[in-house]
Short mmCIF file of the C-alpha atoms (twelve columns), coordinates in Angstrom:
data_MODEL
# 
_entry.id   MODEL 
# 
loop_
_atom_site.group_PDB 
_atom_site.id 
_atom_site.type_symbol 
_atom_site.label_atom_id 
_atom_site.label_alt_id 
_atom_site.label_comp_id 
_atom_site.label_asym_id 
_atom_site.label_seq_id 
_atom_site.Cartn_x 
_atom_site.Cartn_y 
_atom_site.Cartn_z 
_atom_site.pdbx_PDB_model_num 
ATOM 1   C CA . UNK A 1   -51.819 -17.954 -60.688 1 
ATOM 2   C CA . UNK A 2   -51.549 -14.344 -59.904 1 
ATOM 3   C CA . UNK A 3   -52.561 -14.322 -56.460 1 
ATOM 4   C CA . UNK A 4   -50.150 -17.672 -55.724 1 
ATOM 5   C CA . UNK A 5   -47.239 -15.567 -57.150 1 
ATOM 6   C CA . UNK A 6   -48.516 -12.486 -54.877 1 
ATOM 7   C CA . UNK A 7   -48.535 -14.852 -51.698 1 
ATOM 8   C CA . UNK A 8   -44.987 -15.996 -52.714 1 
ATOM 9   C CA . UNK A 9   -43.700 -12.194 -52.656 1 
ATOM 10  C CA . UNK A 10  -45.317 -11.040 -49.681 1 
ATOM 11  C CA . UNK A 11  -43.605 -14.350 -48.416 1 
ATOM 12  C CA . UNK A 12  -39.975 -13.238 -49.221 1 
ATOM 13  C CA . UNK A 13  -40.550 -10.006 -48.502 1 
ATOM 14  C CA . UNK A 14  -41.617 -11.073 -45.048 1 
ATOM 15  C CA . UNK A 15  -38.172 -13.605 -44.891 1 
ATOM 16  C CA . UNK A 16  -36.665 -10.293 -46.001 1 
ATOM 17  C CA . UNK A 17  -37.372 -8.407  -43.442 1 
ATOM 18  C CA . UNK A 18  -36.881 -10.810 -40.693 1 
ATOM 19  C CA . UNK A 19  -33.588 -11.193 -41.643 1 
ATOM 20  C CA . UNK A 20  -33.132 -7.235  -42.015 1 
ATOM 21  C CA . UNK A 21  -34.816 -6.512  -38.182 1 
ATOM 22  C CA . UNK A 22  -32.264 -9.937  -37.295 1 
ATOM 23  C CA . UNK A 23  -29.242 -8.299  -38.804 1 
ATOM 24  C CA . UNK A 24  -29.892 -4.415  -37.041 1 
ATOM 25  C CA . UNK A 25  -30.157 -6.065  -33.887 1 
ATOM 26  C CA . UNK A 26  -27.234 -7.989  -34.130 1 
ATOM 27  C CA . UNK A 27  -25.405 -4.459  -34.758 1 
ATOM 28  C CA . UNK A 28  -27.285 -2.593  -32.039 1 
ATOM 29  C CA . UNK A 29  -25.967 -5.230  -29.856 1 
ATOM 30  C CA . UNK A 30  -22.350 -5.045  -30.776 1 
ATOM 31  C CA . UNK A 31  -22.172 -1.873  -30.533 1 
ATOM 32  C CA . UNK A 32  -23.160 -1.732  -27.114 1 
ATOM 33  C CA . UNK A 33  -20.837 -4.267  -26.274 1 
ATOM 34  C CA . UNK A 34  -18.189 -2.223  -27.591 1 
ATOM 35  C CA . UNK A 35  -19.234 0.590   -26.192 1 
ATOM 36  C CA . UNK A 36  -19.295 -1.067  -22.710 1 
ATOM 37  C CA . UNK A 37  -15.929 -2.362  -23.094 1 
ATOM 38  C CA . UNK A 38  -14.917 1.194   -24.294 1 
ATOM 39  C CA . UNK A 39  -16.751 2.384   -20.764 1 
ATOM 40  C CA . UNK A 40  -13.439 3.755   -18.348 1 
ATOM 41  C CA . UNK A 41  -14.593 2.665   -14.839 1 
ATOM 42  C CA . UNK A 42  -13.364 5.190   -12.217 1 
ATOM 43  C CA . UNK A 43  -10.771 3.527   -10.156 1 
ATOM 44  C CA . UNK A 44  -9.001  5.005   -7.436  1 
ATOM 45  C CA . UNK A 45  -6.423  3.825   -4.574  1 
ATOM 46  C CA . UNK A 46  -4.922  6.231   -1.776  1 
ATOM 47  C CA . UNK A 47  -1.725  4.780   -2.013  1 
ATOM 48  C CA . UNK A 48  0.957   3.996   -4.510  1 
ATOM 49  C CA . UNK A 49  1.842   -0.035  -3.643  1 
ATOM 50  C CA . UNK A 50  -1.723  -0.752  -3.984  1 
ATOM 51  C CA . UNK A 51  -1.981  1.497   -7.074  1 
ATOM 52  C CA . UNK A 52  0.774   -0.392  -9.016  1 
ATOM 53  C CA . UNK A 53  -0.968  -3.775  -8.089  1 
ATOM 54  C CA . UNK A 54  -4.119  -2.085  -9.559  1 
ATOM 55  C CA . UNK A 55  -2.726  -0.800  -12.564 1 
ATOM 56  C CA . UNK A 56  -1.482  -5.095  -12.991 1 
ATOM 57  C CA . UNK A 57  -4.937  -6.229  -12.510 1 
ATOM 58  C CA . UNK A 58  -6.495  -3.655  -14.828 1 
ATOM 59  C CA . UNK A 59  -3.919  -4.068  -17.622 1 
ATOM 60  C CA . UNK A 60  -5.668  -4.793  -21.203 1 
ATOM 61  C CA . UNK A 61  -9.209  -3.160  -19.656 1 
ATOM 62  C CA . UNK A 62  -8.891  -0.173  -17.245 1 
ATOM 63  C CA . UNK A 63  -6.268  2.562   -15.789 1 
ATOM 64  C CA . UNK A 64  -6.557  3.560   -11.887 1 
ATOM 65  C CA . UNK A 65  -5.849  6.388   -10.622 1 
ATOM 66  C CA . UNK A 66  -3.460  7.603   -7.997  1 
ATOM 67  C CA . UNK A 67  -4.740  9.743   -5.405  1 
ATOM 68  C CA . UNK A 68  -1.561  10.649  -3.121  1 
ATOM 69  C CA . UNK A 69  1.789   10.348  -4.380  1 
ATOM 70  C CA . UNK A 70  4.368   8.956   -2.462  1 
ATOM 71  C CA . UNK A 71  6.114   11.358  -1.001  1 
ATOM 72  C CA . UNK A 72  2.861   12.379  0.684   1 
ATOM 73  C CA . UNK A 73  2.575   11.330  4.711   1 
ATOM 74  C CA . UNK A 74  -0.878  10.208  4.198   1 
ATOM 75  C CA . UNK A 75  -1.446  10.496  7.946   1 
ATOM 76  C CA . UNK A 76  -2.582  13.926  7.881   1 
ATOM 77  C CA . UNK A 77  -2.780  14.541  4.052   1 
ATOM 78  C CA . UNK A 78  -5.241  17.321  2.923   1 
ATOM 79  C CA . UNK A 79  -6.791  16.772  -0.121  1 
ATOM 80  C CA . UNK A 80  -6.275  19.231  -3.328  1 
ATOM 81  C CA . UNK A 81  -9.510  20.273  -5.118  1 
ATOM 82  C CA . UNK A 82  -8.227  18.313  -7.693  1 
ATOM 83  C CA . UNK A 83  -7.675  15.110  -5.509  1 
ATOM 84  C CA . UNK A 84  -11.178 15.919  -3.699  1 
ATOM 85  C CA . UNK A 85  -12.803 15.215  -7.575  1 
ATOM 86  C CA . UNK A 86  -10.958 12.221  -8.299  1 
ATOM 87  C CA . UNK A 87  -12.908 10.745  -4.926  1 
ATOM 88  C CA . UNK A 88  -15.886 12.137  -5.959  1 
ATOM 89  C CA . UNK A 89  -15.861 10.691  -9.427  1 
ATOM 90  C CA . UNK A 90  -14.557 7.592   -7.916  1 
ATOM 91  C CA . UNK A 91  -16.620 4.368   -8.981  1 
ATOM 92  C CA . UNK A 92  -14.182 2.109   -6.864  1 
ATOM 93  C CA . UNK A 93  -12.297 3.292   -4.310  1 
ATOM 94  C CA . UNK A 94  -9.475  1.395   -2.370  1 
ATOM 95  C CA . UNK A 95  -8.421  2.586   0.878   1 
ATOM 96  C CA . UNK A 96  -6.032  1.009   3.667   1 
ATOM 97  C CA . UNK A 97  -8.758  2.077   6.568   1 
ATOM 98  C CA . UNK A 98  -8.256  1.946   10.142  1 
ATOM 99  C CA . UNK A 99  -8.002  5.553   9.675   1 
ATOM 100 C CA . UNK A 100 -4.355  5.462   7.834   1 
ATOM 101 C CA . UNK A 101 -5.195  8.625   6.289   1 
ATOM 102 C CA . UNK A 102 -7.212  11.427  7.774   1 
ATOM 103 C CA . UNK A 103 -9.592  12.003  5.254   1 
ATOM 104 C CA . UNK A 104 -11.044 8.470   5.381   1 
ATOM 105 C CA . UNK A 105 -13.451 8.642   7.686   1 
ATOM 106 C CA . UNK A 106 -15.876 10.917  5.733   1 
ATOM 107 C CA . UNK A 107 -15.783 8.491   2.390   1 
ATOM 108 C CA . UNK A 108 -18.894 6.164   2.558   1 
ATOM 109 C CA . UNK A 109 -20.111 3.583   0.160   1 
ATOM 110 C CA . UNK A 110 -22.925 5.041   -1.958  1 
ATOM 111 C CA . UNK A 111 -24.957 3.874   -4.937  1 
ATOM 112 C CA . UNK A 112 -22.688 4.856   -7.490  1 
ATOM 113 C CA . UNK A 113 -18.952 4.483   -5.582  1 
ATOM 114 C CA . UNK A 114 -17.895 1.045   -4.341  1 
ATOM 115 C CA . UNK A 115 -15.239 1.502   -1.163  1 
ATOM 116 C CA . UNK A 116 -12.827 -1.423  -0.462  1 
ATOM 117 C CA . UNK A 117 -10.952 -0.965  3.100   1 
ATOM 118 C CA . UNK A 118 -8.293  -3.182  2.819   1 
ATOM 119 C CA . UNK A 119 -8.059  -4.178  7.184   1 
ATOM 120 C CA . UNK A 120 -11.681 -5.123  6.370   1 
ATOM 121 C CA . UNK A 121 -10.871 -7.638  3.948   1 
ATOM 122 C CA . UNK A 122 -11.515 -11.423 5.034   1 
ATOM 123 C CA . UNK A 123 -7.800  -13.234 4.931   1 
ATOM 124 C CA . UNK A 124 -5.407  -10.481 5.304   1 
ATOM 125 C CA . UNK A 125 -2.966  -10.958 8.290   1 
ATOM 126 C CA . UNK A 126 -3.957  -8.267  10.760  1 
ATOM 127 C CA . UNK A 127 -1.356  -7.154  13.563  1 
ATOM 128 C CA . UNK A 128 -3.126  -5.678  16.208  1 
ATOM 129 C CA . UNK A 129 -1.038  -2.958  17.866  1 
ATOM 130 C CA . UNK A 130 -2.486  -3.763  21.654  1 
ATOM 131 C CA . UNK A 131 -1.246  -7.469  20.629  1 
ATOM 132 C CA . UNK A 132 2.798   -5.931  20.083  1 
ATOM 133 C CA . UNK A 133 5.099   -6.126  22.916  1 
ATOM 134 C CA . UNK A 134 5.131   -2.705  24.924  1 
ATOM 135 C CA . UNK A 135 8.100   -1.930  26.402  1 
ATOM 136 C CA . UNK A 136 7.805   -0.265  30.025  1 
ATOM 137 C CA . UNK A 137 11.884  0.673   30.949  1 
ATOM 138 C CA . UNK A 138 11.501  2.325   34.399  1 
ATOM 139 C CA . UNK A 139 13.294  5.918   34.213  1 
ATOM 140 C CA . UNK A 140 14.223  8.391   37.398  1 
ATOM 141 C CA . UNK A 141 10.762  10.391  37.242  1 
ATOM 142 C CA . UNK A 142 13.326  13.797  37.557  1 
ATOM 143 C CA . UNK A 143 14.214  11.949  33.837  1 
ATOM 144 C CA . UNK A 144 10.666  11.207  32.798  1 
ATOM 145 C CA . UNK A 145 9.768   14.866  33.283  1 
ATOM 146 C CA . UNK A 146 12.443  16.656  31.735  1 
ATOM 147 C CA . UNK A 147 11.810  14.566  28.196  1 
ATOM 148 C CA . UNK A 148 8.056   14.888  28.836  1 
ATOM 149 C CA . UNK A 149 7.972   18.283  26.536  1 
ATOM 150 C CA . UNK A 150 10.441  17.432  23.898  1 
ATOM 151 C CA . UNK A 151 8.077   13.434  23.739  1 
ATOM 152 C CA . UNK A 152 4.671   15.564  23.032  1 
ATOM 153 C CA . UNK A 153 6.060   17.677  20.400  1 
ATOM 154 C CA . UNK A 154 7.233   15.076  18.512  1 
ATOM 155 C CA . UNK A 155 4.006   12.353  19.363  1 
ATOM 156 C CA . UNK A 156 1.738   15.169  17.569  1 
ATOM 157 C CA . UNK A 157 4.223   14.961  14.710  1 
ATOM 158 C CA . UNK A 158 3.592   11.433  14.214  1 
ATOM 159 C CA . UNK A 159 0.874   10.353  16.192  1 
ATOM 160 C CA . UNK A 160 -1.988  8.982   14.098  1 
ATOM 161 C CA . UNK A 161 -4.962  7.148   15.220  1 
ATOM 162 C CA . UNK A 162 -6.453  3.562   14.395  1 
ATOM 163 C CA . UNK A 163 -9.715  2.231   14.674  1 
ATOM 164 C CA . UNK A 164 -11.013 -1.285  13.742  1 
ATOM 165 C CA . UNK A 165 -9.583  -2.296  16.741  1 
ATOM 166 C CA . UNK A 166 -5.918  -0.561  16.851  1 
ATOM 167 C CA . UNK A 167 -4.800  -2.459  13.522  1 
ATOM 168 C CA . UNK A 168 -1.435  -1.335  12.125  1 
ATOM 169 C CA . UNK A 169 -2.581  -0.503  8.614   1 
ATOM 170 C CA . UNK A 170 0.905   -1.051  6.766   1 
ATOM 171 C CA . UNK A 171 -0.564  -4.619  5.650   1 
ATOM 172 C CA . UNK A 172 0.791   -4.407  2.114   1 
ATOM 173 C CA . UNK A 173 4.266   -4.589  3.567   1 
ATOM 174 C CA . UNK A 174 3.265   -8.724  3.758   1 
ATOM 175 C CA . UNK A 175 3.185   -10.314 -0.063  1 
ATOM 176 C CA . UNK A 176 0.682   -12.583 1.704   1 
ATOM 177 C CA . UNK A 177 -1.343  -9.950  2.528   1 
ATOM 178 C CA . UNK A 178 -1.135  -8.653  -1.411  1 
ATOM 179 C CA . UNK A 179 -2.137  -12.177 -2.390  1 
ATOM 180 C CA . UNK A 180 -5.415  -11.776 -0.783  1 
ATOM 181 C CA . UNK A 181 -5.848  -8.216  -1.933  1 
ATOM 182 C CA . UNK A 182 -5.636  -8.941  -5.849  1 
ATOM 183 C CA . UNK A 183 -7.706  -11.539 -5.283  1 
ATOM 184 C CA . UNK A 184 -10.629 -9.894  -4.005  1 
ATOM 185 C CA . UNK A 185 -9.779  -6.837  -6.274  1 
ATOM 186 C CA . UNK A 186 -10.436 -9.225  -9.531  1 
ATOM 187 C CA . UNK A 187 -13.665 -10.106 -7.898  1 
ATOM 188 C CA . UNK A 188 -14.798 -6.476  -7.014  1 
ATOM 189 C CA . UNK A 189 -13.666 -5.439  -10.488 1 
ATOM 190 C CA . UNK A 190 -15.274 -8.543  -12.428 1 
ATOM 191 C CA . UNK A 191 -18.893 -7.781  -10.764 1 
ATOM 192 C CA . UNK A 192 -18.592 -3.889  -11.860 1 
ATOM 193 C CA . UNK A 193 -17.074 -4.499  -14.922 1 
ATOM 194 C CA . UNK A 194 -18.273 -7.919  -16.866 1 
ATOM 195 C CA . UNK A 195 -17.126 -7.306  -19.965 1 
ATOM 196 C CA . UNK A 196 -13.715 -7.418  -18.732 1 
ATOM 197 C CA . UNK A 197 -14.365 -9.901  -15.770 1 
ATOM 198 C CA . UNK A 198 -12.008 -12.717 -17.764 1 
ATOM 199 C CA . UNK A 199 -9.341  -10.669 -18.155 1 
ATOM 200 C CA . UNK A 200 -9.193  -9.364  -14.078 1 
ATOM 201 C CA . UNK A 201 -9.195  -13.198 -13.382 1 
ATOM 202 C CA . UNK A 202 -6.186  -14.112 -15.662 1 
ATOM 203 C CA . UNK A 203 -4.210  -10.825 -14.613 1 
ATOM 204 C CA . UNK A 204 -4.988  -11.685 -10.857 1 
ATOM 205 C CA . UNK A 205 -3.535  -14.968 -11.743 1 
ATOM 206 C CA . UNK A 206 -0.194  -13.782 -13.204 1 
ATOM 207 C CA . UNK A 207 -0.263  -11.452 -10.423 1 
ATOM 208 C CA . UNK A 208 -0.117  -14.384 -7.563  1 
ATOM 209 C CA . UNK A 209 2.013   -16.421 -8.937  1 
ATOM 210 C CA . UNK A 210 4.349   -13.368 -9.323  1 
ATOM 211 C CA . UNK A 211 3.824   -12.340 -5.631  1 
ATOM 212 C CA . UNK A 212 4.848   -16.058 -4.370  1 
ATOM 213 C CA . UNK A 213 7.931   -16.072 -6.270  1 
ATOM 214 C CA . UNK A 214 8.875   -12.367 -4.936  1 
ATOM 215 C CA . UNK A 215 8.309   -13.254 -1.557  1 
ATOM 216 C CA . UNK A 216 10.087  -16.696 -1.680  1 
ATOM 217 C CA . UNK A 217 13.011  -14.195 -3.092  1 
ATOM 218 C CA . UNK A 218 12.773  -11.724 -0.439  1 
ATOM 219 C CA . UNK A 219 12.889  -14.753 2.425   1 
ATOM 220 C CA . UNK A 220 16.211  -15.864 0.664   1 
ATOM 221 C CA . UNK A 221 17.823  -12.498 0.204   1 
ATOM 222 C CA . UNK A 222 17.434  -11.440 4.267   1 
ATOM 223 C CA . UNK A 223 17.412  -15.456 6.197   1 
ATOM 224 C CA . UNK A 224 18.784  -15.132 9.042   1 
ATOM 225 C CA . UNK A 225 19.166  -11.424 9.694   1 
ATOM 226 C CA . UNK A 226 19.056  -10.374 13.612  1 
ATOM 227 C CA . UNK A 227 20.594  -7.363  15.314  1 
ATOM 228 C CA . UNK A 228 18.890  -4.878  17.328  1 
ATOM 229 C CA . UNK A 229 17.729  -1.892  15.096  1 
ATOM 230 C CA . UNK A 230 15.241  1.267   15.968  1 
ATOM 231 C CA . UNK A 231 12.350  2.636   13.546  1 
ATOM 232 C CA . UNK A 232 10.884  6.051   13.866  1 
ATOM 233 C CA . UNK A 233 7.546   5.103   12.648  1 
ATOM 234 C CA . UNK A 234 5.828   2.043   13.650  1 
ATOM 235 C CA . UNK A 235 5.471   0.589   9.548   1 
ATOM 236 C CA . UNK A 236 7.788   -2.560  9.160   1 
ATOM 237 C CA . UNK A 237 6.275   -4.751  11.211  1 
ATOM 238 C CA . UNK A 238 4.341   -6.979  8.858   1 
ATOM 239 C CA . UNK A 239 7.722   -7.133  6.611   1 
ATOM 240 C CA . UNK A 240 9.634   -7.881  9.969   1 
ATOM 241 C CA . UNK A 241 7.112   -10.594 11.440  1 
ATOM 242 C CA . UNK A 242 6.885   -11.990 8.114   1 
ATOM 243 C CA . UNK A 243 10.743  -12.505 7.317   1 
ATOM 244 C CA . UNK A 244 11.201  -12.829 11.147  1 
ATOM 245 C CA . UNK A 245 13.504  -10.426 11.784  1 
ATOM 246 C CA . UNK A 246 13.751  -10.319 15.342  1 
ATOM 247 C CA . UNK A 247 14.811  -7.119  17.653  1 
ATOM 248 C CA . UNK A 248 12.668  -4.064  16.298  1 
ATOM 249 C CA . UNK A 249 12.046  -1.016  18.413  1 
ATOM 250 C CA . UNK A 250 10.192  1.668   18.093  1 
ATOM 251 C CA . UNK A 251 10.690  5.268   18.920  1 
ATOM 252 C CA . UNK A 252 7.485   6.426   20.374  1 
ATOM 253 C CA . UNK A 253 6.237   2.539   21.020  1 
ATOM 254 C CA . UNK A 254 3.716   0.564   19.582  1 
ATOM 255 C CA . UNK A 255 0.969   2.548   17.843  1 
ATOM 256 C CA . UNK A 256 2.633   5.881   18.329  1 
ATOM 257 C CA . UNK A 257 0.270   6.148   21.611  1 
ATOM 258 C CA . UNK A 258 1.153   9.374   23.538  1 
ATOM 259 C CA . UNK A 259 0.611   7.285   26.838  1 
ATOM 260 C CA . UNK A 260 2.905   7.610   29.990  1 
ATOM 261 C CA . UNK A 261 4.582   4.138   29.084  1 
ATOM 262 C CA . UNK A 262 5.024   5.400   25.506  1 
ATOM 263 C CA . UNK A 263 6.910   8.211   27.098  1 
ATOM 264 C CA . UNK A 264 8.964   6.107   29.563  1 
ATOM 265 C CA . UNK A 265 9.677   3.844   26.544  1 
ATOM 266 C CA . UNK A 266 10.756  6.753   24.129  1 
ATOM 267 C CA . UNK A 267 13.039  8.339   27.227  1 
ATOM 268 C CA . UNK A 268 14.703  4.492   27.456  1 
ATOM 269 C CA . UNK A 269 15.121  4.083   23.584  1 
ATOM 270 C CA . UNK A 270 16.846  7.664   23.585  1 
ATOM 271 C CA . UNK A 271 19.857  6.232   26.756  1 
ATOM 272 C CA . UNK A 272 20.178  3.249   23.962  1 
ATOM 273 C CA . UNK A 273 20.571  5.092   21.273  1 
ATOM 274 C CA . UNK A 274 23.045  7.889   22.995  1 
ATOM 275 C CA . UNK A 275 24.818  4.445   23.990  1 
ATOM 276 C CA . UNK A 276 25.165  3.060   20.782  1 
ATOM 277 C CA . UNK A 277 23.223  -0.022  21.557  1 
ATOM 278 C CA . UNK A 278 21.644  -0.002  17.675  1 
ATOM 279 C CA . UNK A 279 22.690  -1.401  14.557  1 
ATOM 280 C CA . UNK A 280 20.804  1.390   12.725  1 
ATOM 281 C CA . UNK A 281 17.476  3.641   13.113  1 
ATOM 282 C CA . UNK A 282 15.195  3.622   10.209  1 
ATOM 283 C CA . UNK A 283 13.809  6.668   8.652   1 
ATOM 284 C CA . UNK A 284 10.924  7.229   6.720   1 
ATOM 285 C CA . UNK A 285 11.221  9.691   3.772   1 
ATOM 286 C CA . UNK A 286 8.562   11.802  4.646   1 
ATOM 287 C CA . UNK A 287 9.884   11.891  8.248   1 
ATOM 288 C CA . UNK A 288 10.250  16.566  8.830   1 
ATOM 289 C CA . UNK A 289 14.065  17.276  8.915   1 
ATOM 290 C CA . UNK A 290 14.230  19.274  11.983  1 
ATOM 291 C CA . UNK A 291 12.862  15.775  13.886  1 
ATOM 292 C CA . UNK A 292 15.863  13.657  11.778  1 
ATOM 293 C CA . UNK A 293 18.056  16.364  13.050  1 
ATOM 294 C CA . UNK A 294 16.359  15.770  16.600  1 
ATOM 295 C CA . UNK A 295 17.441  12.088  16.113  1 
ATOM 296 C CA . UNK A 296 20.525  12.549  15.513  1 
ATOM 297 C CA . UNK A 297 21.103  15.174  18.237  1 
ATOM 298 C CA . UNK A 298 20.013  11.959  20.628  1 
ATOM 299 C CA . UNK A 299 23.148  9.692   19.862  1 
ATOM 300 C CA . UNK A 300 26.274  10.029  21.478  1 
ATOM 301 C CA . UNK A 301 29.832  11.198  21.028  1 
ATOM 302 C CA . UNK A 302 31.597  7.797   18.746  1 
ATOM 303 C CA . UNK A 303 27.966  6.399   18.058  1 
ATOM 304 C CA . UNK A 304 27.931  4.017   15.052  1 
ATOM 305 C CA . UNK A 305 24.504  4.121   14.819  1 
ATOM 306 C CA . UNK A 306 23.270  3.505   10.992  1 
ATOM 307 C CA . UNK A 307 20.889  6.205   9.772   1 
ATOM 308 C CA . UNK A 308 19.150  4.397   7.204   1 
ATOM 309 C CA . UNK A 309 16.071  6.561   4.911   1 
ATOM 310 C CA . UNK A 310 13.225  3.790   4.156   1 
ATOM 311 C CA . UNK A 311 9.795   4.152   2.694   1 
ATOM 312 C CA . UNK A 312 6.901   1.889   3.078   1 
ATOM 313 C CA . UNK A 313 4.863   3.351   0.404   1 
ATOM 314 C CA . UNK A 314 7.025   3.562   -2.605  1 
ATOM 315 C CA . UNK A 315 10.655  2.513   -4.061  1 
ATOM 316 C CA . UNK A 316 12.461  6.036   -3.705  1 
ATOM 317 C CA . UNK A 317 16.062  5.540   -2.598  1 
ATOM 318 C CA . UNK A 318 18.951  7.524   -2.151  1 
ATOM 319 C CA . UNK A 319 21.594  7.383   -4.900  1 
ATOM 320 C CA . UNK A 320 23.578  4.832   -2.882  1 
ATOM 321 C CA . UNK A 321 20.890  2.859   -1.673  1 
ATOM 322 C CA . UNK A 322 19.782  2.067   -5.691  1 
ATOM 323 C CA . UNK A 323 23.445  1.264   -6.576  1 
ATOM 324 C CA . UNK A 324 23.164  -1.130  -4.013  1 
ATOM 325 C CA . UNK A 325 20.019  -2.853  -5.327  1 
ATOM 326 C CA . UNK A 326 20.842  -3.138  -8.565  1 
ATOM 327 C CA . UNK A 327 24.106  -4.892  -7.658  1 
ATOM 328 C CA . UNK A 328 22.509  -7.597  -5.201  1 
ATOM 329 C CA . UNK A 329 20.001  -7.774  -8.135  1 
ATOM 330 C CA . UNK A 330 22.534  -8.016  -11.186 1 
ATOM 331 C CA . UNK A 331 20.678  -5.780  -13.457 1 
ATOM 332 C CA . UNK A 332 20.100  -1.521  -13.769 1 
ATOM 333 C CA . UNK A 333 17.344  -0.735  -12.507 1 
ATOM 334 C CA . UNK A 334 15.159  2.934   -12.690 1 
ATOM 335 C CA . UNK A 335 15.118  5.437   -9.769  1 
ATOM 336 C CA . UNK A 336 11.378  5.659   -11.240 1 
ATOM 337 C CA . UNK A 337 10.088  2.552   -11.743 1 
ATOM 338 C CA . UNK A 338 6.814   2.372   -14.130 1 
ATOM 339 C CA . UNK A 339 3.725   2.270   -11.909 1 
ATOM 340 C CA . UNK A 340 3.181   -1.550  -12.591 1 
ATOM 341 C CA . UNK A 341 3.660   -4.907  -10.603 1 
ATOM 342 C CA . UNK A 342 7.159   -3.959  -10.547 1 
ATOM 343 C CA . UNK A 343 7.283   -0.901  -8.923  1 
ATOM 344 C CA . UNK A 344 5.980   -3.218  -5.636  1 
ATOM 345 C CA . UNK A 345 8.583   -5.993  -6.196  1 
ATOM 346 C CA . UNK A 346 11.175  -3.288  -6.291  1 
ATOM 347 C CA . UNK A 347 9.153   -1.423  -3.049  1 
ATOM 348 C CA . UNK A 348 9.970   -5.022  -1.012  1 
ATOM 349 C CA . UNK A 349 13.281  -5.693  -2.752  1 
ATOM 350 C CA . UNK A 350 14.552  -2.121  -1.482  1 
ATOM 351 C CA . UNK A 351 13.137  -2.478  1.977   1 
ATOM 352 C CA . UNK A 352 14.942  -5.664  2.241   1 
ATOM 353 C CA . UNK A 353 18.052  -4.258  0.943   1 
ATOM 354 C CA . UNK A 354 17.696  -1.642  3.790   1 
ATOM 355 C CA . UNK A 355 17.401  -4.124  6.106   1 
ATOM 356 C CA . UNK A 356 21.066  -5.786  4.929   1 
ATOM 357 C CA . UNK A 357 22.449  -3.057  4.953   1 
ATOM 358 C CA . UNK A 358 21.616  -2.243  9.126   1 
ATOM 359 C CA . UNK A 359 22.249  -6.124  9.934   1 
ATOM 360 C CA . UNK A 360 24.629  -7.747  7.645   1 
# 
């Protein structure tokens, strides 16, 4: 009888255990999974409109980072030692590519760091800047030499190159285009991050069905606007092929290429604009003051010409400008908007409201 009621302990005491080695498992386990979900995941974008997309799809699980702010020309940006460790640190990194900012070229995909170039990206709307329609005015060549200096100067200014073709990087400037972005963001983000894979998915959701209700908005707010205008940097033409906006010119010509037809163009554009012949010349914020003064030197005596400030990488309007969006919008809206979805709606909302106020 003894050794049956030994076998029975040793039994339970075996159960006992089990369960015991069961139940510290179970905890090991949840604690990692906590501690993965706790796990910040290095996320950085070069440029604010993708950034507050970013900071959408990451909401509830992760918080990008920045790396230039907006009023930064990322065309020739130089990194800060600070900004030169946020890309090292950088687990996933979005860039525009095609070059759009200098440092680009030296940022590879490694091991450890995941880099997304957005003109790379399967089902984004690509304009191709050979594709655009080059203007070739024929000037007096005593003409053509005399601006020759003055169009150099102001190409090195500006002048940035693009591979992958020549694609105009400014895709974002499309809400099509930021469709296909977020989605393939969610996708990135779900295969580095599983924990929080579900909630990239839903977000990237929200996201699109936000983005086709903007752009439906935008479409309505500017049908049917037409008038010739000028732009000093080549960066509206996705949100001007998109909303078909017709009569765009460009300063320095498709591309900014310092070519001799650039030249001829930019010497043809200048007679225009000393003649009046443009609703209004666009401006980008970032654009050096002594070249805006340059611009304005250009028009002539009486000119009506519009001198409107624009800025494809981040709502930041003049005083006047905001008024005016909040009005067409009915509601008050921040100077500063939070770094969210929002921040791009009101990016497209002001860049249309630019646009009414050269055409309307």
């Amino acid at each position: 009888m003894l050794a049956a009621e030994l076998k029975k302990m040793k039994k339970h005491l075996l159960l006992l255990i089990v369960c015991l080695l069961a139940l510290m498992l179970n905890l090991v386990a949840q604690n990692a999974v906590a501690q993965n979900t706790k796990q910040k995941l290095n996320i950085v974008s070069s440029i604010a409109p993708i950034h507050s997309l970013l900071v959408e799809l990451t909401k509830g699980a992760q918080k990008p980072s920045l790396l230039l702010p907006p009023q930064t020309m990322p065309h020739g940006a130089r990194l800060t030692p600070s900004q030169a460790r946020l890309l090292n640190q950088a687990q996933l990194l979005v860039l525009v590519g095609s070059n759009f900012a200098s440092f680009e070229k030296n940022l590879k995909q490694t091991e450890r760091r995941k880099v997304v170039r957005l003109t790379k990206l399967q089902g984004v709307k690509k304009i191709h800047y050979d594709k655009k329609q080059q203007h070739n005015e024929h000037e007096e060549q005593g003409e053509e030499e005399q601006g020759h200096e003055e169009h150099e100067e102001e190409e090195q200014a500006h002048e940035h190159s693009h591979a992958d073709g020549g694609i105009d990087p400014h895709l974002w400037l499309d809400p099509q285009n930021a469709r296909v972005i977020v989605t393939h963001l969610a996708e990135v983000l779900g295969e580095l991050d599983l924990v929080n894979r579900e909630i990239y998915l839903k977000n990237a959701k929200l996201i699109d069905v936000n983005l086709r209700k903007l752009d439906q908005e935008i479409a309505k707010s500017i049908s049917g606007l037409s008038g010739r205008f000028l732009v000093l940097h080549d960066a509206t033409s996705y949100f001007v092929e998109r909303y078909k906006i017709k009569s765009q010119e460009n300063l320095y010509g498709a591309g900014h290429n310092a070519t001799r037809d650039g030249m001829r163009h930019s010497l043809a554009v200048r007679k225009k604009l000393r003649e009046g012949k443009y609703r209004c010349v666009f401006i980008q914020t970032q654009v050096p003051q002594e070249v805006r003064d340059r611009l304005l030197a250009s028009q002539g005596q009486g000119a009506k010409t519009k001198i409107i400030e624009i800025n494809p990488l981040s709502q930041q309007l003049s005083n006047q400008l905001s008024k005016q969006l909040n009005k067409h919008m009915g509601t008050t809206r921040s100077k500063d908007s939070p770094q969210s979805f929002d921040a791009y709606a009101d990016l497209l909302r002001a860049i249309a409201q630019a646009f009414r106020n050269c055409l309307i």
